[in-house]
MARDO-607842 format. One line per field, with one value per residue (C-alpha): x, y, z; residue number from 0; residue in one letter. Coordinates in pm, 1 decimal. Example, Ala and Ser with C-alpha at 12.3 -4.5 7.8 and 13.67 -1.06 7.14 Angstrom:
<sites>
x <- 1230.0:1367.0;
y <- -450.0:-106.0;
z <- 780.0:714.0;
seq <- 0:1;
type <- A:S;
</sites>
This chain:
<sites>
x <- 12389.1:12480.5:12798.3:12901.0:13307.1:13606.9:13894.9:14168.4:14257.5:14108.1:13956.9:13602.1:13280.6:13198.2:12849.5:12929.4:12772.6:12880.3:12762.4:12522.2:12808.8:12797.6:12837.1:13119.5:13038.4:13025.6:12919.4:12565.2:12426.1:12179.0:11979.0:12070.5:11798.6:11954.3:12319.1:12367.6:12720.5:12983.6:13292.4:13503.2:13365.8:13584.2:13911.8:13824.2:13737.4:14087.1:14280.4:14357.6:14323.5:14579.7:14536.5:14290.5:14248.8:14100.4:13852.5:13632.7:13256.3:13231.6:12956.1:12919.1:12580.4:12418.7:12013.5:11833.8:11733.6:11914.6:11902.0:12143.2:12320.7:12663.0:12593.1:12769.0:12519.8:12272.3:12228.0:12068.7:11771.6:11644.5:11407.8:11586.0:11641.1:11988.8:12178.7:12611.2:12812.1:13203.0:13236.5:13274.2:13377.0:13608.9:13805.4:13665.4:14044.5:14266.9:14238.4:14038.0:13798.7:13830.6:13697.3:13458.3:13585.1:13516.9:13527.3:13892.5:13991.9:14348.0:14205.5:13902.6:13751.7:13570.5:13251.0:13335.1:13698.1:13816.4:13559.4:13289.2:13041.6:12698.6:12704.5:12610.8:12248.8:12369.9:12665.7:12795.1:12965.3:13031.8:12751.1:12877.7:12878.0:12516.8:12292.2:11881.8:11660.8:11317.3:11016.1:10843.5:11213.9:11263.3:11541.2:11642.1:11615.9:11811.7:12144.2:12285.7:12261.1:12467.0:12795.7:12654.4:12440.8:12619.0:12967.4:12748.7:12454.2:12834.6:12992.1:12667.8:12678.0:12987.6:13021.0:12965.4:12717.3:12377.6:12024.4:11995.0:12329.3:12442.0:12588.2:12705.0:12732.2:12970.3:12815.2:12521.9:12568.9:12555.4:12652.4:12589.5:12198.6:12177.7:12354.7:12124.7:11813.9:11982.0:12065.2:11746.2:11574.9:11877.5:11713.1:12056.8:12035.8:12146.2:12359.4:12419.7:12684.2:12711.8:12918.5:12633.7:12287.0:12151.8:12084.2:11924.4:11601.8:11663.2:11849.0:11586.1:11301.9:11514.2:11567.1;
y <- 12706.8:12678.2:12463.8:12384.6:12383.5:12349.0:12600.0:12463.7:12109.8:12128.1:12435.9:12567.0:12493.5:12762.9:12831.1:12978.0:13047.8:12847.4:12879.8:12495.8:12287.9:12119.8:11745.9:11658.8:11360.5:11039.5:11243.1:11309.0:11612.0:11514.6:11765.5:11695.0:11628.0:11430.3:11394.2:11229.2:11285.6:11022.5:10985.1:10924.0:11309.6:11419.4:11270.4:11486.3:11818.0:11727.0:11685.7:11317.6:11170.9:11123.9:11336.3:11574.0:11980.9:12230.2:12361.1:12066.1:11971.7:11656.8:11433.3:11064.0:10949.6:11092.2:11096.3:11274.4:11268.3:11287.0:11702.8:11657.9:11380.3:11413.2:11339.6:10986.8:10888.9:10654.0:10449.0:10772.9:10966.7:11340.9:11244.3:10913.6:10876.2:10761.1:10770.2:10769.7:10655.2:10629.7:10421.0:10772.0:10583.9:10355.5:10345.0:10016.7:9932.7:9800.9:9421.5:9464.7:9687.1:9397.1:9097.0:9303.4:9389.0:9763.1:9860.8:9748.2:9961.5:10103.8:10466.2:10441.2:10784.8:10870.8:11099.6:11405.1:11363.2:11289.6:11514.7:11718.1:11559.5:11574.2:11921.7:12104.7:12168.6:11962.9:11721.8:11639.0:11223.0:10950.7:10811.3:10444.5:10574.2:10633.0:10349.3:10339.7:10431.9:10287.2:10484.2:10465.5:10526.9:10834.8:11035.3:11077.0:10689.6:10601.6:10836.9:10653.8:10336.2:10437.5:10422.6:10245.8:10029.5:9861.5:9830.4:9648.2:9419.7:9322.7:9193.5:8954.1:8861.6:8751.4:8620.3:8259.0:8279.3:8134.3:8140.2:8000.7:8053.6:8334.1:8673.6:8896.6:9287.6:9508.5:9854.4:9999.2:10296.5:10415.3:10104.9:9835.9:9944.8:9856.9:9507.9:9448.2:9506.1:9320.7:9055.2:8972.5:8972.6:8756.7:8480.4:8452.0:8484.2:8824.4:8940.1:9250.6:9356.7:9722.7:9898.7:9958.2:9838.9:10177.3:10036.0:9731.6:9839.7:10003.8:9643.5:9420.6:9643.1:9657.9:9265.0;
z <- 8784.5:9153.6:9253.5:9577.1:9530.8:9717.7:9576.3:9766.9:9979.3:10291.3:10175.0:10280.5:10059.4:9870.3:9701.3:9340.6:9021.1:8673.4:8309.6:8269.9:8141.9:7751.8:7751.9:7533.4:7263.7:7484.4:7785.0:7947.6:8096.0:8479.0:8610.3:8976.3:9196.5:9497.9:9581.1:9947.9:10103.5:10153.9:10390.0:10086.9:9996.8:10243.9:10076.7:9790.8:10030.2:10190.3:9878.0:9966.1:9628.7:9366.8:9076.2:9208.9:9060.1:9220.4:9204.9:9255.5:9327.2:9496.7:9535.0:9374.3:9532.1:9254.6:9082.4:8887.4:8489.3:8166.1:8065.6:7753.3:7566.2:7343.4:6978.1:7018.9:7334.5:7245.9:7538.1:7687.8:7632.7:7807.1:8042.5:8170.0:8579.7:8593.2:8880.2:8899.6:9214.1:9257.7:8959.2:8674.0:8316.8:8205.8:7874.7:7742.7:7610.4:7887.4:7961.2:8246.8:8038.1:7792.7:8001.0:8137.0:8451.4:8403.5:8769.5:8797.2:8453.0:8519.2:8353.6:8554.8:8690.0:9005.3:8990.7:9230.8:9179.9:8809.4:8747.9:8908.2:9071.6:9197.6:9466.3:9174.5:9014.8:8703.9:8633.5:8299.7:8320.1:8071.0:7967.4:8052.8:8454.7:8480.6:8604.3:8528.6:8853.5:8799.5:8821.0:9214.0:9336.7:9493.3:9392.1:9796.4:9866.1:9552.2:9552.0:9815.7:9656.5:9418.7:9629.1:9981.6:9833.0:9540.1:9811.5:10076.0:9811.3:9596.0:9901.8:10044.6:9629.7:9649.6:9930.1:9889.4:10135.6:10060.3:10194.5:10506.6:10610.1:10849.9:10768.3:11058.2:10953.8:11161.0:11228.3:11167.0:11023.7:10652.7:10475.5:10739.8:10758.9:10409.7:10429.5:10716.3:10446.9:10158.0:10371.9:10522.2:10162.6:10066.3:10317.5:10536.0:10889.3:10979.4:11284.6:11338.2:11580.2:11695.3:11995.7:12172.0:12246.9:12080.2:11732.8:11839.6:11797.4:11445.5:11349.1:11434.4:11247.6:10924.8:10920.5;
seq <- 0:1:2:3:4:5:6:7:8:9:10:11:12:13:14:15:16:17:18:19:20:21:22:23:24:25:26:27:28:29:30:31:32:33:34:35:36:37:38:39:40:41:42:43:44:45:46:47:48:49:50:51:52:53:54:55:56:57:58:59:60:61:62:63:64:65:66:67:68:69:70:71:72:73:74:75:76:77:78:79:80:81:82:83:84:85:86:87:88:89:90:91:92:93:94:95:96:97:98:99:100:101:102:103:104:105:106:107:108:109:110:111:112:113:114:115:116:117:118:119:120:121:122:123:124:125:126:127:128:129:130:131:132:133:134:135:136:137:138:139:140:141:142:143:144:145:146:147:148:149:150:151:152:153:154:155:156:157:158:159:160:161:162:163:164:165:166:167:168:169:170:171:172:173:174:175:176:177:178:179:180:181:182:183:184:185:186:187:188:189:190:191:192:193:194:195:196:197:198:199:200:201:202:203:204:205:206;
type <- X:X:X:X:X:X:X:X:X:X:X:X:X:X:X:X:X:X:X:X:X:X:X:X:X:X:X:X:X:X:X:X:X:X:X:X:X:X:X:X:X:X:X:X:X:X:X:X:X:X:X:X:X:X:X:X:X:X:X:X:X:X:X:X:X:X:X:X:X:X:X:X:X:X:X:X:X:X:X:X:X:X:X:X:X:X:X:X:X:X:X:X:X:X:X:X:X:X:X:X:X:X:X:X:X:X:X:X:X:X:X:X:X:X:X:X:X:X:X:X:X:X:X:X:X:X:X:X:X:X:X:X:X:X:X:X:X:X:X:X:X:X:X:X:X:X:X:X:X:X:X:X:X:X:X:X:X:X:X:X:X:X:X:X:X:X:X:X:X:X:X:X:X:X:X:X:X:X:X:X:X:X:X:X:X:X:X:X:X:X:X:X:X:X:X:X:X:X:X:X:X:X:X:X:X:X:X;
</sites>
């Protein structure tokens, strides 16, 4: 398979071929078929996360559909659209992982760091990071919900705020676009402030 790869920190993207990868027994195999890029993909590039090897494939804006499952998967089937963001597994035994909280897991991995991630023509993560994509959702329109979307619709959430109240959003750009949308389906009264008059136009027709 093709994998775009960085061999060193800082390091140039290379384009290289790899043998499809196995998933191990509570992993899943995605045939890749959207992975958007994200600032925090340039942490990884630069080497700017703890506990990062090289090489690495970034990417954790991921969709596509279940290829393979490891004999212990059953929340997974081949042919499922899943999608996987920054959130990559969780070990389901520290306290955290134990009240639930499995985004705050103190063994918690990150797609496209812990392990490869989604600049490749397949991706093998933990089952328990993948997330359903419904059918009539494109592939390109979900991957960066997966990251974007789920930082900016978990803030308005908890917010406090409630419909009818007003939310302002601070920059337009690739999560504040978003928050514009969730917000005006939310039923708050959306502001969005930019540095310029450039996005108004964009801001009004998204809500």
């Amino acid at each position: 398979m093709r994998v775009a790869q960085v061999s060193r920190p800082n390091g140039p993207f290379e384009l290289v071929e790899r043998p499809v990868p196995t998933p191990g027994s509570r992993e899943i195999r995605i045939k890749v078929e959207a992975c958007d890029v994200c600032h925090s993909d340039a942490f990884v590039k630069g080497g700017g996360l703890p506990g990062l090897t090289f090489p690495r494939s970034p990417g954790h804006e991921i969709a596509g559909r279940v290829d393979a499952v490891g004999p212990e998967v059953t929340a997974w089937k081949v042919g499922d659209r899943v999608g996987v963001g920054w959130h990559g597994g969780h070990c389901f035994q520290c306290e955290p992982c134990r009240r639930g909280l499995f985004i705050n897991c103190v063994n918690a991995k990150v797609t496209g760091a812990s392990h490869d991630g989604g600049y490749a023509e397949y991706a093998v993560v933990p089952f328990e990071s993948a997330a359903r994509i419904p059918e009539g959702l494109s592939a390109v329109d979900a991957g960066p919900l997966m990251c974007a979307g789920v930082t900016t619709f978990n803030a308005l959430r908890n917010s406090g705020a409630r419909p009818g109240d007003t939310v302002a959003v601070l920059g337009i750009g690739g999560l504040g676009h978003l928050a514009v949308q969730y917000a005006a389906r939310m039923g708050f009264r959306t502001v969005a402030i930019s540095r310029g008059a450039d996005k108004a136009q964009l801001a009004r027709e998204l809500g």
